[in-house]
C-alpha positions in Angstrom: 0.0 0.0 0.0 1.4 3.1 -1.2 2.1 6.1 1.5 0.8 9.9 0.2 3.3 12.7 2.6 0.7 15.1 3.9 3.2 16.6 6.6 6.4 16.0 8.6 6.3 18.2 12.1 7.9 18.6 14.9 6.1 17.1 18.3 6.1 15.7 22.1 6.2 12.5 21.9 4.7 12.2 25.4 1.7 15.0 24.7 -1.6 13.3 23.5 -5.7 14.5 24.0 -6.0 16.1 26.6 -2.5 16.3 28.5 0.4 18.6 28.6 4.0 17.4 27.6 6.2 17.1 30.3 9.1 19.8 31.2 12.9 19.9 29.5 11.9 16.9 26.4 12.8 17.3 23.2 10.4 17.1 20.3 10.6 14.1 17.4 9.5 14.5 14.2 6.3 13.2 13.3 5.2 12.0 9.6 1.3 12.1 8.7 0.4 10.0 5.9 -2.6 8.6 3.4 -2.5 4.7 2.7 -3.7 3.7 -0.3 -5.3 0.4 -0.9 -5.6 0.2 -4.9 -7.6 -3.3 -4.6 -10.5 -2.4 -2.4 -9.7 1.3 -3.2 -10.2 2.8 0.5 -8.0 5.5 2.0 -7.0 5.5 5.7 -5.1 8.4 7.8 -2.0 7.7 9.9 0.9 9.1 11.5 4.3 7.6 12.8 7.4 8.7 14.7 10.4 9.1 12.2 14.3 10.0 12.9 15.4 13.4 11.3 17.4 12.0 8.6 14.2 10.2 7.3 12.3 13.4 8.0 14.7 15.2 5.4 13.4 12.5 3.0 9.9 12.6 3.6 9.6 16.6 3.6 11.4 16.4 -0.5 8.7 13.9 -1.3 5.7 15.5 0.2 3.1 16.5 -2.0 0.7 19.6 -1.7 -2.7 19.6 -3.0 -3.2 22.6 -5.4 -6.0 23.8 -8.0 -5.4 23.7 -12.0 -7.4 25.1 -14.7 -6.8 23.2 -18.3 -6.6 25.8 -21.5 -7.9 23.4 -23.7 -11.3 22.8 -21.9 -11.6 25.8 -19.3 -12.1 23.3 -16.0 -10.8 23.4 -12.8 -9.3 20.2 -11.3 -7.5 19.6 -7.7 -4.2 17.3 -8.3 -1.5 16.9 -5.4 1.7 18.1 -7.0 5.4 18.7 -5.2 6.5 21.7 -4.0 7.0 24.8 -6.6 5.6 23.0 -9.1 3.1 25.6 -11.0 1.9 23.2 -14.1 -0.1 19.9 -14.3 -0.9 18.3 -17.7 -3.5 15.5 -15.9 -6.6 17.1 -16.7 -9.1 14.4 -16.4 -11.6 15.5 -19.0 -9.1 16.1 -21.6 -7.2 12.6 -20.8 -10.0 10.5 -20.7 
């Protein structure tokens, strides 16, 4: 199941609902995900505790959800894209 990169932050590891981290810790970085199941084609959320060097990784290969507009047919389409990227050629009605 692939992994979509939503966000890498920085947090307490021992801060949840509800309660306060505890005095002089350190924060961890933090990776928040999609899975994608292609067969049954569901999507879940999820989050796991990563070391900094994989954080580095992560934050060149997250993706960021922006809004396109096609100049051969005039519509607007939502596509997650990397970081700077200003064009998309994956219209849908224009590919289909």
């Amino acid at each position: 199941m692939p992994k979509v990169t939503i966000g890498i932050y920085k947090a307490y590891r021992n801060s949840g609902n509800l309660r306060f981290h505890k005095r002089n810790t350190k924060k961890h970085w933090k990776h928040y995900f999609i899975e994608i199941d292609e067969y049954e084609e569901e999507y879940s959320f999820g989050s796991e505790w990563v070391s900094s060097l994989r954080a580095i990784f992560l934050k060149k290969k997250q993706l960021y959800k922006k809004q396109f507009i096609c100049e051969e047919c005039g519509c607007i389409y939502t596509n997650y894209v990397k970081k700077n990227q200003d064009e998309d050629d994956n219209c849908p009605r224009c590919n289909e």
